[in-house]
C-alpha positions in Angstrom: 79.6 110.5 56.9 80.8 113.4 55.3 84.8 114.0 54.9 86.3 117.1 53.9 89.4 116.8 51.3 91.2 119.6 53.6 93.4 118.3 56.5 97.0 117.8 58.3 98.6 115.5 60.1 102.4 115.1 61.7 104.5 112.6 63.3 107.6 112.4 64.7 109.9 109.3 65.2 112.6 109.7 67.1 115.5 106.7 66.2 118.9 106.5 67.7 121.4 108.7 65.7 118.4 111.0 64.5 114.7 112.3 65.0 112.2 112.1 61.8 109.3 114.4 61.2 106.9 113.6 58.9 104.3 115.9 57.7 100.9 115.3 55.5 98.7 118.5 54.1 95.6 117.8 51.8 93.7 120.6 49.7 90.7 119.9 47.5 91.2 118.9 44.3 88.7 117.2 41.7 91.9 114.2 41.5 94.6 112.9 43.4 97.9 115.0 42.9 100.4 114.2 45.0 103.6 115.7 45.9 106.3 113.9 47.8 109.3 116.0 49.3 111.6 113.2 50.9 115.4 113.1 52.0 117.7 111.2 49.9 117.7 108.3 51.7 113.9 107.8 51.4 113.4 108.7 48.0 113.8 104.8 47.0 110.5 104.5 49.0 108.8 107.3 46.9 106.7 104.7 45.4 105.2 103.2 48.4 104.7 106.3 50.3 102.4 107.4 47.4 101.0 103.8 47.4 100.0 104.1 50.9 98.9 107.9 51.0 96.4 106.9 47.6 94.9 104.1 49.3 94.4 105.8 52.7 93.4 109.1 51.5 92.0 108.9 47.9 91.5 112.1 46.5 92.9 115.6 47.2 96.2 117.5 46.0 98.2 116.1 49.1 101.7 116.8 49.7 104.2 114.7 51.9 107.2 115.8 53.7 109.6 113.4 55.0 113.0 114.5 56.4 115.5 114.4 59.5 117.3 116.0 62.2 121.0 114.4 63.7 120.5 114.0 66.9 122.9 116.4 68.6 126.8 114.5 68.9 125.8 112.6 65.4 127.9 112.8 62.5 127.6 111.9 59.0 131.3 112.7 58.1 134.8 112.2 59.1 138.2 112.3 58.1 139.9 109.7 56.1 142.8 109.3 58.1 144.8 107.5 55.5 143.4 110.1 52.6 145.1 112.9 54.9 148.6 111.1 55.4 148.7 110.5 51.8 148.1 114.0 50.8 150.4 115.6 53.4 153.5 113.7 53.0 153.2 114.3 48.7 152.9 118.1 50.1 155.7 118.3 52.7 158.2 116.5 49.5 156.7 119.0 47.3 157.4 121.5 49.5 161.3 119.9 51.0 161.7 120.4 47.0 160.6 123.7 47.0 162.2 125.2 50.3 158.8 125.9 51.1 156.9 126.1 54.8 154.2 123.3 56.0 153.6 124.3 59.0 150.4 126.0 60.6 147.1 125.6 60.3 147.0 127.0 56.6 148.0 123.6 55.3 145.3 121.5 57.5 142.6 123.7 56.2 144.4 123.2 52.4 144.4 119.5 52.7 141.1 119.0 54.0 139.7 120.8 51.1 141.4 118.4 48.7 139.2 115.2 47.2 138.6 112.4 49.4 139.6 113.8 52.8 136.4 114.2 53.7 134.9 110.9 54.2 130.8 110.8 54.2 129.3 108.0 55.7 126.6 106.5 54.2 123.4 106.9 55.9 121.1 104.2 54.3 117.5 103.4 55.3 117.5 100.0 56.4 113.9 98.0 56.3 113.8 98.2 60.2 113.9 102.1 60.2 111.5 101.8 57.4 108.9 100.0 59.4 109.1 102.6 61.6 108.8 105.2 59.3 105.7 103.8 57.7 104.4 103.7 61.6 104.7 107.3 61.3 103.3 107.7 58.0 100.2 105.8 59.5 99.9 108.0 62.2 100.1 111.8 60.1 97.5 110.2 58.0 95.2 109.0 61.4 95.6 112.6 62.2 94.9 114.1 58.6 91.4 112.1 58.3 90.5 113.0 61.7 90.9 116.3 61.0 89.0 115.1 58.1 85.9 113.8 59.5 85.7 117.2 61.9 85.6 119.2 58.8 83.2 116.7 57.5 80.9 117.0 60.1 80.5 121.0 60.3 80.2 120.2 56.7 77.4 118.0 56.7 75.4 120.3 59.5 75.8 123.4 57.0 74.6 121.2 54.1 71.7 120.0 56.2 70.6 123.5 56.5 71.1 124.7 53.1 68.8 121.6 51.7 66.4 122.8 54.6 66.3 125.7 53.2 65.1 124.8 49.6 62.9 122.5 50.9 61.1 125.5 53.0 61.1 127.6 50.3 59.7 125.1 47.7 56.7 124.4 49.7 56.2 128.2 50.2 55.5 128.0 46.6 52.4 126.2 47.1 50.9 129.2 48.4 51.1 131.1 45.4 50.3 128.9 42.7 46.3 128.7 43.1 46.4 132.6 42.5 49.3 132.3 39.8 46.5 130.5 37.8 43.8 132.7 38.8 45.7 135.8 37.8 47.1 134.3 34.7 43.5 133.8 33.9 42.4 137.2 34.8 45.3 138.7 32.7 44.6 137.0 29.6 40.8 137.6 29.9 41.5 141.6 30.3 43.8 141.4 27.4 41.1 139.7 25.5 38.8 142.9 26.5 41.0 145.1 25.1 41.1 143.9 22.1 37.5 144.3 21.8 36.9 140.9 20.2 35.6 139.0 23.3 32.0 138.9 22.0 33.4 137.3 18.5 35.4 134.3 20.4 34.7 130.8 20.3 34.1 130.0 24.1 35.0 126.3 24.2 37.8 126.9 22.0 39.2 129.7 24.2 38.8 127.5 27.2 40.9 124.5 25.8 43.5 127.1 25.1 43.4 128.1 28.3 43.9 124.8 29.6 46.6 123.9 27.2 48.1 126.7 28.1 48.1 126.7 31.8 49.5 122.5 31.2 52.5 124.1 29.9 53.2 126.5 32.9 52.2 123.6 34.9 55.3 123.2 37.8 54.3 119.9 39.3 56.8 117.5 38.0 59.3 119.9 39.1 58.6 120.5 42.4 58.0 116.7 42.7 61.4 115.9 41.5 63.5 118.6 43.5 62.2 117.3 46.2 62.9 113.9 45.2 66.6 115.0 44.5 67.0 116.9 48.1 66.0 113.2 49.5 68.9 111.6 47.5 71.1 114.4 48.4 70.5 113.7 51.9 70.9 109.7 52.1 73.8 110.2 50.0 75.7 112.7 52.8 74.7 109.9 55.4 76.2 107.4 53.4 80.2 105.8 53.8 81.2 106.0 50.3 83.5 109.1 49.0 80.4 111.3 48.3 81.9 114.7 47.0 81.8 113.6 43.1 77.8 112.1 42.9 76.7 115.2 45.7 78.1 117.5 42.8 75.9 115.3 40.1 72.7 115.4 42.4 73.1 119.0 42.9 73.7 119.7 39.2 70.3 118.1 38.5 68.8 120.3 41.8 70.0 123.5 39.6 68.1 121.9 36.9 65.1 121.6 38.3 65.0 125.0 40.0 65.6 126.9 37.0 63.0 125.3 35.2 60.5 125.8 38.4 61.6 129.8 37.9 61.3 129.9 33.8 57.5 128.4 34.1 56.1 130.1 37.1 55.4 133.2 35.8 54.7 134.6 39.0 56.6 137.7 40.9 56.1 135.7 44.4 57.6 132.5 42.7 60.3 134.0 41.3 61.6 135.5 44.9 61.6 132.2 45.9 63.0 130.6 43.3 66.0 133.3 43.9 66.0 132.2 47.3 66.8 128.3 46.6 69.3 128.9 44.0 71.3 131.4 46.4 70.7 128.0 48.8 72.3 125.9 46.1 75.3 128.2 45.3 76.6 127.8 48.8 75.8 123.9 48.6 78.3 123.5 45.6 80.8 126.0 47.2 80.9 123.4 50.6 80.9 120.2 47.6 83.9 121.5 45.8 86.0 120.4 49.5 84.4 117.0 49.9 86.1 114.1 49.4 
């Protein structure tokens, strides 16, 4: 079945000190490009998010968000008690030197400023967060290639149509080809008359001429292996392998064949339908360039 290379998916894992989102987008692309935008404390698992996202997803220009929100009353800093003593008695002797003032909030806000006040702790992924995590991960990409496999499907129903549609119009052609010959006949026979030498010609020569001729124009093979291609094309959309690359390659070879079909018919009433499937086939390689 069909997938399309466009899709999202979100999860959200909610742990004790803080609440992680994570967020998958795909677009179409011909390879796989993808972009991870992680916290800190996840980029050391950069290497098997993309590991996980290539094998689940394959191909597309895909882009990964990871990050967090403290849960409210959760802190990532405090004061270093010991930092702040240190720094306001040196202060408070500089200033007893001095004859200068330490009192008032001025000289808090001064010392907490200075290095080492501050004390961060360090908020580490630990392997038991990370299984969690990778849960998540799972789950936005669940989401992303059943959003996927929708796409696919609407996908698959317009393609069915489209490949219909060439098919209808290639056997219309078998209406006009009898009188293609007939008039190609009748047209070189009236130039013949014109030239006034009709009386001088070698019958049987002219008629194996004809023949030859007519051979060349002949649009048999073609029709028989468009439609031959439209069959692939269609097993290959029913098929479970990643089908957007070889659905390009079949329909490359459709173009082919229908251009040829248009270049040898030599008919008005061929031609319009010849217009007709390659219009068919335009939006067929528009709806390939998003399958996976």
């Amino acid at each position: 079945m069909l997938k399309s290379m466009t899709g999202y998916g979100k999860a959200e894992i909610a742990l004790p000190d803080k609440k992680v989102i994570i967020e998958i987008k795909s677009l179409n692309s011909k390879n796989t490009d993808t972009n991870v935008k992680a916290s800190p404390i996840y980029r050391e698992k950069e290497l098997l998010i993309r590991q996980l996202v290539y094998d689940r997803l394959q191909r597309g220009k895909i882009d990964v968000t990871i990050f967090y929100e403290m849960n409210e009353g959760a802190t990532t800093s405090s004061i270093n008690k010991e930092v702040f003593k240190s720094h306001y008695k040196e202060i408070s002797d500089i200033a007893g030197d001095l004859d200068l003032h330490t009192t008032g909030d001025g000289i808090i806000q001064a010392i907490l400023r200075l290095p080492d006040t501050i004390r961060t702790n360090k908020n580490e992924s630990d392997e038991k967060e990370w299984d969690l995590i990778r849960e998540g991960l799972e789950e936005a990409i669940r989401q992303l290639n059943t959003f996927r496999i929708q796409e696919g499907q609407a996908m698959f129903n317009d393609l069915t149509e489209r490949v219909s549609a060439i098919l209808f119009n290639l056997k219309e052609v078998d209406k006009y080809e009898e009188a293609r010959i007939t008039r190609l006949r009748e047209r070189m026979e009236k130039n013949l008359g014109e030239t006034g030498l009709r009386e001088d010609i070698d019958r049987n020569r002219f008629e194996q001429e004809m023949i030859f001729y007519i051979e060349r124009l002949d649009i048999s093979e073609e029709k028989t292996r468009l439609l031959n291609h439209c069959d692939y094309f269609t097993q290959t959309m029913k098929s479970d392998e990643a089908a957007g690359k070889k659905l390009s390659f079949i329909s490359q070879e459709m173009g082919r064949e229908i251009n040829t079909l248009g270049s040898k018919a030599n008919d008005s009433d061929i031609q319009h339908l010849v217009v007709k499937m390659k219009d068919e086939l335009e939006k067929i390689k528009e709806q390939i360039a998003n399958i996976l």
